[in-house]
Each structure stands twice: as structure tokens, then as C-alpha cells.
C-alpha positions in Angstrom: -207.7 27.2 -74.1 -205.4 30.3 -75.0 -203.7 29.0 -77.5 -204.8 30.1 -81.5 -204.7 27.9 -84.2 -205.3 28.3 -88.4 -206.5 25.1 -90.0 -205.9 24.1 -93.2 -207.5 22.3 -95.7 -206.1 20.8 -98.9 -209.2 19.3 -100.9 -206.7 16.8 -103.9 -207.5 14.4 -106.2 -207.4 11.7 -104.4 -208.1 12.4 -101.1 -208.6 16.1 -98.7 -206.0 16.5 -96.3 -206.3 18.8 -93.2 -203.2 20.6 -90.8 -203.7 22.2 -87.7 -200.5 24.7 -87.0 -200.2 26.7 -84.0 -198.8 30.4 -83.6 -195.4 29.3 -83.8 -195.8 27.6 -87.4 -195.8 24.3 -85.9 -198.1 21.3 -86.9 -200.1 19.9 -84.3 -202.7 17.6 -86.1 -203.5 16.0 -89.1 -206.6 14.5 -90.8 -207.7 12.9 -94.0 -210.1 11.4 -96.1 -210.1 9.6 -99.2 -212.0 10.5 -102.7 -212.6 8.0 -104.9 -212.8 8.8 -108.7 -215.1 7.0 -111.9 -214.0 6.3 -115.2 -217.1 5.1 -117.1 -215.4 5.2 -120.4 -211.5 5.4 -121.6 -210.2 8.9 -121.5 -213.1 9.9 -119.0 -212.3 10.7 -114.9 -215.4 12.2 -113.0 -215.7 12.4 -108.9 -219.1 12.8 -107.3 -219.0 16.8 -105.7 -221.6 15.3 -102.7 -218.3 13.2 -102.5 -215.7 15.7 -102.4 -217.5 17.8 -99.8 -218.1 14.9 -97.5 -214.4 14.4 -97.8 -213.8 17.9 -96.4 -216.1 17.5 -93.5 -214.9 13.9 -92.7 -210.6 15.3 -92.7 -211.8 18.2 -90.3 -213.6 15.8 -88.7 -210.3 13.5 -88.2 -207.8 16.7 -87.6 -210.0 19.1 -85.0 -211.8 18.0 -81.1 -214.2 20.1 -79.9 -211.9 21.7 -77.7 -209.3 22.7 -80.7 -212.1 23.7 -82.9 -213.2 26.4 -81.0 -209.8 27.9 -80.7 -209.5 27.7 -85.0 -208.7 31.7 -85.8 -208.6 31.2 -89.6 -208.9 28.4 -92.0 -207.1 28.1 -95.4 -208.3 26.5 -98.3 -206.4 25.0 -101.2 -208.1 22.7 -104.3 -207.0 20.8 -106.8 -207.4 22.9 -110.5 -209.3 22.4 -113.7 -211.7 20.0 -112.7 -215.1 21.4 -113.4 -218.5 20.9 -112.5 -222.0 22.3 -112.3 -224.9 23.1 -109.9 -228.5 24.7 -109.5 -228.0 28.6 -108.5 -231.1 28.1 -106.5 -230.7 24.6 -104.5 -227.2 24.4 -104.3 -227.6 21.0 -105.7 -224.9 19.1 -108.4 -226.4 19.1 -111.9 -222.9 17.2 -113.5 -220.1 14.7 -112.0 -217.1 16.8 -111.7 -214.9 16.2 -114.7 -211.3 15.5 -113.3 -208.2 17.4 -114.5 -207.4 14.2 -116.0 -210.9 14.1 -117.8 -209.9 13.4 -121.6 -213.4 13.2 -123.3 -213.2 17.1 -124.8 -210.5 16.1 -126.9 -212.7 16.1 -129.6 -214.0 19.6 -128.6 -210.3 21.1 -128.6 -209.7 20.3 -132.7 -212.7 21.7 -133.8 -212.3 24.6 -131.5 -208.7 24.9 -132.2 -208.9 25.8 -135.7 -207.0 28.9 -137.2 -205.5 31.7 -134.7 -207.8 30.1 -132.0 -204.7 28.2 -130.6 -202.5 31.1 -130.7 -205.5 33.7 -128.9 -206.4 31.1 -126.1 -202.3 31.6 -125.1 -202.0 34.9 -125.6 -205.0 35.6 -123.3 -205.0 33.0 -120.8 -201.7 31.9 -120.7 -202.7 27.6 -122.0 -202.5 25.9 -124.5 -205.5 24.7 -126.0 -206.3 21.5 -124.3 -208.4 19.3 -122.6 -207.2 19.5 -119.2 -208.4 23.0 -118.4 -211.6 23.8 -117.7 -213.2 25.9 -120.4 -213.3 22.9 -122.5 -215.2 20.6 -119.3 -218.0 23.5 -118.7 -218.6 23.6 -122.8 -219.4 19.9 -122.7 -221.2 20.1 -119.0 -223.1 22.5 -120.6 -224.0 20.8 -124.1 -225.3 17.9 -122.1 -227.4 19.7 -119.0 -228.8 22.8 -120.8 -228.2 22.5 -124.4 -230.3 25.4 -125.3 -228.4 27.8 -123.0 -231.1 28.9 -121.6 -230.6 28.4 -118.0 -226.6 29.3 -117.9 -227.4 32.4 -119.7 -230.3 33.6 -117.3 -228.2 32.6 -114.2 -229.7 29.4 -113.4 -227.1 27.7 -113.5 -223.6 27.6 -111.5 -219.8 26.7 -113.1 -217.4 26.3 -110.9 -214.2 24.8 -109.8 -213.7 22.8 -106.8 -212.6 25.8 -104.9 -216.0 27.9 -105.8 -218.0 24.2 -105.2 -216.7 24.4 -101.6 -217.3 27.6 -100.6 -220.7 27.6 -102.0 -221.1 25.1 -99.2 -220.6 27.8 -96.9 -223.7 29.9 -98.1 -220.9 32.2 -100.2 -221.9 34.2 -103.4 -221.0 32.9 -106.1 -217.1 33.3 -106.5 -213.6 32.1 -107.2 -210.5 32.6 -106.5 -207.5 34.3 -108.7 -205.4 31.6 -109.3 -208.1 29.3 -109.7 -209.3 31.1 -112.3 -206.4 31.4 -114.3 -206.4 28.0 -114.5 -210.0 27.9 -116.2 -208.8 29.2 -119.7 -211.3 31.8 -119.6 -209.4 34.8 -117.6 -207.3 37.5 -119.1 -204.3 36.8 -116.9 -203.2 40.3 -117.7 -206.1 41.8 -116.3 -207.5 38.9 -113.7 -211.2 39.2 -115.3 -213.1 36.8 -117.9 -212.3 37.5 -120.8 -215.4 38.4 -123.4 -213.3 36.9 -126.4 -212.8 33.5 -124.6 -216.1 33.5 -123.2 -217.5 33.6 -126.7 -214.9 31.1 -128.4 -216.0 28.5 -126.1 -219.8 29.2 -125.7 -219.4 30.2 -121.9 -222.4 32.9 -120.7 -221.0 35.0 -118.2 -224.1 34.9 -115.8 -222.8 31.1 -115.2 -219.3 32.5 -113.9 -218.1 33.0 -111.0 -216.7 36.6 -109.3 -212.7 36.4 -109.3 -211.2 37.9 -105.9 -207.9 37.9 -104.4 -206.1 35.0 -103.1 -206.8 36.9 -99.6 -210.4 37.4 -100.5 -213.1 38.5 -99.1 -214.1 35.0 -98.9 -217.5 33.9 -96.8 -216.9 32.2 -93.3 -216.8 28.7 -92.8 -219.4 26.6 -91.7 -221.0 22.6 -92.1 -217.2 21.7 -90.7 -217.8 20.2 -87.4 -216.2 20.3 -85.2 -214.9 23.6 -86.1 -218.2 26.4 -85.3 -219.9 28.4 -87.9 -218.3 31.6 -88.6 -214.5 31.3 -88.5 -213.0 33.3 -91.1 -211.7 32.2 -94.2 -209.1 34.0 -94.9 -206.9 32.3 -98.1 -207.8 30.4 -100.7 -205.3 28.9 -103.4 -204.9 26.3 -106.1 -203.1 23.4 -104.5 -199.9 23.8 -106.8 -199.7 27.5 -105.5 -199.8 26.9 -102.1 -197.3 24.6 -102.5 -194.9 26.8 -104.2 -195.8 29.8 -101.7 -195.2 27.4 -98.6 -191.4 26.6 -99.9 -191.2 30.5 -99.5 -190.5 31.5 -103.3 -190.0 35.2 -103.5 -188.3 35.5 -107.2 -187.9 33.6 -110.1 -185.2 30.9 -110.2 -187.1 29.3 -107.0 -188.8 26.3 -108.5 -190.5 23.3 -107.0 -192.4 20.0 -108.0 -195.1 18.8 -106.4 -195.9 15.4 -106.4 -199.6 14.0 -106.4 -201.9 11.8 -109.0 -199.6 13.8 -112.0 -196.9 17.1 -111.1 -196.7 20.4 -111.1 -193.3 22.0 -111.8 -193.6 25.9 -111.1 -191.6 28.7 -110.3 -192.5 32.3 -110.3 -191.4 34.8 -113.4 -191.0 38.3 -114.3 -194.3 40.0 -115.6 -194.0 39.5 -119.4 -190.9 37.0 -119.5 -190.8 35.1 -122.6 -191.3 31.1 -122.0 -190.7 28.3 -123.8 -193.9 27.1 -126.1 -193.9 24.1 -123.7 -195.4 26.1 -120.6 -198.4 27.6 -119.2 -198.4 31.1 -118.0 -200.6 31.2 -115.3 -201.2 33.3 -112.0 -199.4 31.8 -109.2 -201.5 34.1 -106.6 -202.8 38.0 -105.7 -202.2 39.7 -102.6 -204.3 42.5 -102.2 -203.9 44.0 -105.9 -200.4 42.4 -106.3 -200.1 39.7 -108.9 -197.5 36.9 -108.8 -196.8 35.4 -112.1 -195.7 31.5 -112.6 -194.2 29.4 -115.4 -195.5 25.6 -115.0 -195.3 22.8 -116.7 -198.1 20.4 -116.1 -197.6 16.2 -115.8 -200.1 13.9 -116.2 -199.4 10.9 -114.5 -196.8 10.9 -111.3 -198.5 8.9 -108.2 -201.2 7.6 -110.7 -198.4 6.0 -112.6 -197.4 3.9 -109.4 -200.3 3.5 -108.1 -201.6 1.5 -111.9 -198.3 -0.3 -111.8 -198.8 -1.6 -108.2 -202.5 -2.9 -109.0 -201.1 -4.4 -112.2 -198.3 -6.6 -110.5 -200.5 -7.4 -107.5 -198.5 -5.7 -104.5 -198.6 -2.9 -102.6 -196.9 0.7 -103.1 -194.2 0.5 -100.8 -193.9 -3.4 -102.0 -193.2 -1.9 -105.7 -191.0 0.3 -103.8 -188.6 -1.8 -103.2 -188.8 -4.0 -106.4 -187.5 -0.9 -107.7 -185.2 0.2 -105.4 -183.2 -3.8 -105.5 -183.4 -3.3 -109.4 -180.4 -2.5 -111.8 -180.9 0.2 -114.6 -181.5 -2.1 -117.6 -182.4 0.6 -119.9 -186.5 0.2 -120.1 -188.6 3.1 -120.5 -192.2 3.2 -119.4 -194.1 6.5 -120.7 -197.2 7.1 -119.3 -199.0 8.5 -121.3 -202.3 7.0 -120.4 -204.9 10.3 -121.0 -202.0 11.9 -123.6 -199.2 13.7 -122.5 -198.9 16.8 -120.8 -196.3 19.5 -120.3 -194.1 20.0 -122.8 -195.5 17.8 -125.0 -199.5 19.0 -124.8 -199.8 15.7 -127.2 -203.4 14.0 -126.2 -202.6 11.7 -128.8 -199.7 10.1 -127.3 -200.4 6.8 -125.8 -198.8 4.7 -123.1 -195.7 2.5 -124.1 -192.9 0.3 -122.1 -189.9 0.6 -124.6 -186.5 -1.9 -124.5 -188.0 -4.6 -123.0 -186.3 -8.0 -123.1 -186.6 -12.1 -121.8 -184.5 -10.7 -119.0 -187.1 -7.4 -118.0 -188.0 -8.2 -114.6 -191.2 -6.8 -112.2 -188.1 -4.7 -110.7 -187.0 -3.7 -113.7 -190.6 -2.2 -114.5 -190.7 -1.0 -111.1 -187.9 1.2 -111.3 -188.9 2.4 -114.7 -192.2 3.6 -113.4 -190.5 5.6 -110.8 -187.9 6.8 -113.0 -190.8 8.2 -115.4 -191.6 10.4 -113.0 -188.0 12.0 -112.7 -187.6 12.0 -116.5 -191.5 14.0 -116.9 -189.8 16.3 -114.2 -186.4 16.8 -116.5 -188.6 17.4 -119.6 -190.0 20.7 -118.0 -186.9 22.1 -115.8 -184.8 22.1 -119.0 -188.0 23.3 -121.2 -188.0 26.1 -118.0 -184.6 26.5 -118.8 -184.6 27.5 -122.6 -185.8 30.9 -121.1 -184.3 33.1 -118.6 -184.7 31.0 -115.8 -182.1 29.4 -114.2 -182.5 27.0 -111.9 -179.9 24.9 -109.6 -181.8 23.0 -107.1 -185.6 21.6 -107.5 -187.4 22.3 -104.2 -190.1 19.3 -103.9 -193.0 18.0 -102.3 -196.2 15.9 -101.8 -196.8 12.2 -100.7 -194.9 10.6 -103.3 -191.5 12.5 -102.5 -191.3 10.4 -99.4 -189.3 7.9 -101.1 -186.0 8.0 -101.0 -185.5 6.1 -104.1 -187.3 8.4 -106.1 -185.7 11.5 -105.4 -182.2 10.2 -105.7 -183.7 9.3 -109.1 -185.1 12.5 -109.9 -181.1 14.3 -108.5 -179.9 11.6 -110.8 -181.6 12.4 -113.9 -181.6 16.3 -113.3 -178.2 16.6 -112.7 -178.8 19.0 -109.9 -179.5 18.2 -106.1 -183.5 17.8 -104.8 -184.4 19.7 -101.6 -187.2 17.5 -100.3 -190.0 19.7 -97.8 -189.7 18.2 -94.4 -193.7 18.5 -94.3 -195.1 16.2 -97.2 -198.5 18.5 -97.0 -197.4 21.4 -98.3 -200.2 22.6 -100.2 -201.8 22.5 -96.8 -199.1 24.5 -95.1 -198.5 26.8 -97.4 -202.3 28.0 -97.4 -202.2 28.0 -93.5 -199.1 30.6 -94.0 -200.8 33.2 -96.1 -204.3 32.7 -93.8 -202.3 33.5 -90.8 -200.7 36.4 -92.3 -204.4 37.7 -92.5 -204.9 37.0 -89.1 -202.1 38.6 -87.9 -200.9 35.1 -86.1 -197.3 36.1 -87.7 -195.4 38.3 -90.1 -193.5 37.7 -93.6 -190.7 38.0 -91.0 -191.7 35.1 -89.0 -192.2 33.0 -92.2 -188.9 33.5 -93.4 -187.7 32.3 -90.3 -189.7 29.2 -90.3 -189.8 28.3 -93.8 -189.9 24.6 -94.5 -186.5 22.3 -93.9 -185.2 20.0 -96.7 -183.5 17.1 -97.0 -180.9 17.4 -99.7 -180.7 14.6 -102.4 -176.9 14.9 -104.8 -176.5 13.8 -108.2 -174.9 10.6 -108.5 -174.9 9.5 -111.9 -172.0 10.6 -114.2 -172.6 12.8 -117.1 -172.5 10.1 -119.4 -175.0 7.5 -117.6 -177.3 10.8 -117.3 -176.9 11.7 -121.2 -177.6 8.2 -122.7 -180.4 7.7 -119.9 -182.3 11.2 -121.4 -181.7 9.9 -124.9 -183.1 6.6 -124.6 -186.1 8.6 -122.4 -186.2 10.9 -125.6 -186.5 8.0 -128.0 -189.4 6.2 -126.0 -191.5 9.2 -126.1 -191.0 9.8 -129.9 -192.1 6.5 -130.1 -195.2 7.4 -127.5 -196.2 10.4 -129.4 -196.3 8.5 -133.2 -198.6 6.2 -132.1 -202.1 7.3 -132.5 -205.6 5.2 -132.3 -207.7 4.9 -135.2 -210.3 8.0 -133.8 -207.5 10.5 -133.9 -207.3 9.9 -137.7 
């Protein structure tokens, strides 16, 4: 076989996904393999990390033969962020559950932590807020539980690491991370892409736990336990999934934003080095080229997919069933906020609870149905205009990931915005876009080429009048006042 191929591998909440692209930038197989998640207690999310690797292996598995394997020139690698676990330096071996993105039970942590200018430092350095979804908060806790006299983390002993170092330490690697990543720990001086000594100490983290931080083009070790792919084929990008996905719609300059759509959203679009953003956003580094540092405003949702995928179990049908209860449903003004671990982006309220507002003796299944999905579009609203009280401007919303295959939800989501929805014609974008910058590496194709072969959309228009939009935001607004005032009897 002549041809050459780059593989990529999108390792996501809720399942790992693999693409096989040729030189020209076209797809030629697919694989995937499900990931389960645990939640032994209300607020708490873990996956197994035996689990998540197994995952990897079985969608390579699913997406290479033998015969395509061998002709794999560089693999790409993109993880879901945050989540956080720990293993033995010396076996290699899991000492936690990974604590999920999601993972709410540090809540506690964050107000004690978060007392003083602590809130104000931890944004000023890393770019968060100060909350439970990132993952300085996850290793604190890991740590207070597996080796609460610091002992071991402080000698070495002991590994943190994102799913993106958890992986590659499955390939024999050093111990290491990559930039974007990192700057989603809490723990990095964006400014300077190293850990930063003042974060380290606020949160108890010894740096002989930490990973190295490299480049978004490495070095990274080679691949290998990925049969049928052989030991030794270079890895040549790694990137948070959210990333990729923005760097495979092609963004080059700010005002080029996208959502992607998974278990919650990411809405991202790159920014000027030192642009001012609404309180609402993270700051956060969207990748590094060689010593080059893109910078990214993003605003960070909770629930998206997980949303439908509750409602569905709840009514007893399947997704593309609720689907279509939604779809054959009228607007009769109920508003379902899902705040089910807190809200994120731009509320960063992990006190706000769940709530299905206006409901009436008339509120059918579709009628929930069509909220559900319409949560989604109003979550996405919240951050666009929140990205809009800066200097961004956007005018179309680029967007991507399973989810966005509906039809009915991205009318929705044009609807509510009030500005058309370009939808990727490839629904794994994270995947792609990974498999772009690992084939610039191997010299498969240029920026040129990429330009030339960038994603194609399918364009969703606004619909709604002005009006219906406006009174559809407010009662949205109202709902999650009404979310965020409600608080349980622990948060007192």
C-alpha cells in the first residue's frame, strides 16, 4: 500500500472516537467505543482510567485493519479537559477514579479556598474562575484522600494528570502534558505557559506530581498498545477536544467562533493577547505552535447532550424518539434549566439547581421535549452575547459535535441567536481537527492545502421575529433567576 494516512483519536466523555483521513483530507474510516461514567453520590461523576484506555484501543481497533495500520504516518490525539486523576510513578497503575469535568464534590473545597483576593489571583493567573470544574480543585481532593500526608506527591511518587497525560503515559512517555490541557488545570500561568508557584501553593499541589507542559506539536512519545496500528508511529499533535474543534473549523482571528456540542458545550473563539473579556469567560490557551500562543475566550456549559440524553431516560424513549416529540411541539413558553451539577458559563453558580418553569395541565412530553432542546440554544445565547459585551463581534456561530445533527436543534439555536448557524459537515471534529495539525507535522499538507479543504457547512437562518426572540430570552432569563435563588440546605 502507497497510500499515507494520519489517524485520529478523540478520547470524550462519553465515548473515544477514531478518523482515519488520507493525504487529500478526506475521511476514510471511522471507529468508536463507548465510556461509561459512575455517580456514587449526587454532585459526583468518576470514569474508571483502565476504562478510558481500553476505549482507545477498542475505537482503533474498530477504525484501522492490519493493512491500514501499517500505512498510519502520524496520529493525533485530542481529550476531553479538566477531568483528573492519579497514578503510581513507578507501575503505571490508577491510584483514584478519574473525577469527571462534571465532578461537583470540591464544591465545598472552592469556598473555603476562595476566600479574600484568592478568587480574583486564580483569574488573573490562569485565566478561571474559581470552580469546581477545573482541575486544581479534583487533584487537591485526589490527593487529601490517597496521600494525605503529602508525602508521596511531594517525593514524586505519585502522578497528576489529565486524560491527555493518562494516555500518553500508556505509551511509556515521560511524564507530560500538553499546553492547552494545561491551561485548563487552573494551575498554569497562561502568560507564561508554566505552573505557576503561587497556584501551586494556594491549592496544596507539589510540583514533583506535575506534569512537563510542551507544545501542542510536542515532542510527544510514539504510539504504541494500539493494535492494529504498530509501535512507533509518531505522535505528532495533541489538543483539548474543544481546541481541536475550533482549529478544525479553520479559525485564524478573533470574531471566528464555534460551539461544540457533546455531554455540556464549549463556545470558543480566539482573542487578541490581553483583550479584556466579560467576567462571564475563561481565558484560556486555545493551542501553541512551536513557541506561538493562540489565545481563546470560552464560555463553558454544563449540560447539552447530557440534558437529552436524562430527558429521554426519564420519558422512556429513545433520542431521536424525543426528537421528534420536540420537533411536532408548539412553543408553549416552558423553560427547563439544567442545572443539574450548578450552572456553568456565565453564571459559574454551583448553587443553582435544575428547574422546569411555566408549566401548565396543558404541558405535554413534546412540550418538555422541545424545552430540553431549546436549553441548549438558550445556554449557547447566554455566552455569544456575554462574548459580545467585549470586542468581539460575531455574525455566524460555526458548530459541531453529535448533537448538531439535528436539524431541529440548530434552527433553534439560529432562532434564539438571531444570527445564522453554519453546521460542520463532519460531526467529529475534534477528531479532524487534530488529524489537521498532525499532518502539518508530517508534512502530508500545508496551511495552504487546509484552507482549501476546510470543513463545509450547512447554513441554518433565523426565523423567529425579533419580538418572538425577545420575549423567548426574557422568559429564559426569568427561569434561570429562579434556578440560581434556589439553593439546598448544605449551601447555607
Amino acid at each position: 500500500m502507497t497510500a499515507a494516512f494520519v489517524l485520529g483519536i478523540d478520547q470524550g466523555t462519553s465515548s473515544t472516537k477514531c478518523l482515519l483521513v488520507d493525504g487529500s483530507g478526506s475521511v476514510v474510516a471511522r471507529g468508536q467505543a463507548a465510556v461509561t461514567e459512575r455517580h456514587p453520590q449526587a454532585g459526583w461523576v468518576e470514569q474508571d482510567a483502565d476504562e478510558i484506555w481500553r476505549s482507545v484501543q477498542a475505537a482503533v481497533g474498530a477504525c484501522l485493519t492490519p493493512e491500514t495500520g501499517r500505512a498510519v504516518v502520524a496520529v493525533g490525539l485530542s481529550t476531553q479537559r479538566e477531568s483528573c486523576l492519579l497514578w503510581d510513578a513507578r507501575t503505571g497503575a490508577p491510584l483514584s477514579p478519574v473525577l469527571s469535568w462534571q465532578d461537583q464534590r470540591t464544591s465545598g473545597l472552592a469556598r473555603r479556598i476562595g476566600v479574600g483576593d484568592a478568587p480574583g489571583r486564580v483569574r488573573a493567573i490562569s485565566g478561571l474562575p474559581l470552580d469546581p470544574m477545573f482541575s486544581a480543585l479534583k487533584a487537591r481532593w485526589l490527593l487529601d484522600q490517597v496521600d494525605p500526608t503529602g508525602t508521596r506527591a511531594a517525593t514524586g511518587e505519585i502522578r497528576i494528570g489529565t486524560i491527555d497525560s493518562w494516555i500518553m503515559s500508556r505509551f511509556g512517555s515521560e511524564h507530560v502534558i500538553e499546553a492547552g490541557n494545561a491551561s485548563r488545570t487552573q494551575l498554569l500561568d497562561i502568560e507564561r505557559c508554566r505552573w505557576s508557584a503561587e497556584l501551586l501553593e494556594l491549592f496544596r499541589i507539589p510540583a514533583a506530581a506535575l506534569p512537563a507542559v510542551l507544545p501542542s506539536t510536542g515532542p510527544f512519545p510514539s504510539v504504541r498498545g494500539l493494535s492494529p496500528l504498530p509501535d512507533g508511529v509518531p505522535l505528532l499533535a495533541v489538543m483539548a477536544d474543544s481546541h481541536a474543534a475550533l482549529f478544525g473549523h479553520g479559525a485564524q482571528k478573533p470574531g471566528q467562533v464555534k460551539a461544540t456540542h457533546g455531554t455540556g458545550s464549549s463556545v470558543m473563539g480566539l482573542v487578541e493577547t490581553g483583550a479584556d473579556l466579560d467576567p462571564g469567560l475563561c481565558r484560556t490557551i486555545a493551542w501553541q505552535i512551536g513557541d506561538a500562543v493562540a489565545y481563546a475566550a470560552e464560555g463553558n456549559i454544563r449540560a447539552a447532550g447530557s440534558t437529552l440524553r436524562w430527558l429521554a431516560t426519564l420519558l422512556g424513549v429513545s433520542l431521536d424518539e424525543l426528537a421528534e416529540l420536540a420537533r411536532s411541539s408548539v412553543d408553549e413558553g416552558v423553560c427547563l434549566v439544567p442545572g443539574f451539577t450548578g450552572l456553568g458559563a456565565p453564571w459559574w453558580d454551583d448553587g443553582a439547581v435544575g428547574l422546569v418553569a411555566n408549566l401548565s395541565l396543558g404541558t405535554s412530553r413534546g412540550s418538555l421535549a422541545r424545552a430540553a432542546f431549546d436549553s441548549i440554544a438558550h445556554q449557547i445565547a447566554d455566552v455569544v452575547e456575554a462574548i459580545e459585551r467585549g470586542p468581539t463581534r460575531i455574525d455566524a456561530l460555526f458548530v459541531d459535535g453529535g448533537p448538531t445533527r439535528n436539524d431541529g436543534l440548530m434552527q433553534s439555536e439560529a432562532d434564539i441567536l438571531g444570527r445564522p448557524i453554519l453546521r460542520s459537515d463532519t460531526a467529529e471534529l475534534s477528531a479532524l481537527g487534530v488529524v489537521h495539525l498532525a499532518g502539518l507535522g508530517a508534512g502530508l499538507w500545508t496551511e495552504g492545502d487546509l484552507t482549501t479543504r476546510r470543513a463545509l457547512h450547512d447554513r441554518f437562518a433565523p426565523a423567529l421575529d425579533a419580538g418572538a426572540r425577545r420575549r423567548a430570552r426574557d422568559r429564559w432569563s426569568e427561569a434561570i433567576g429562579r434556578a440560581r435563588s434556589r439553593r439546598t440546605e448544605a449551601d447555607h
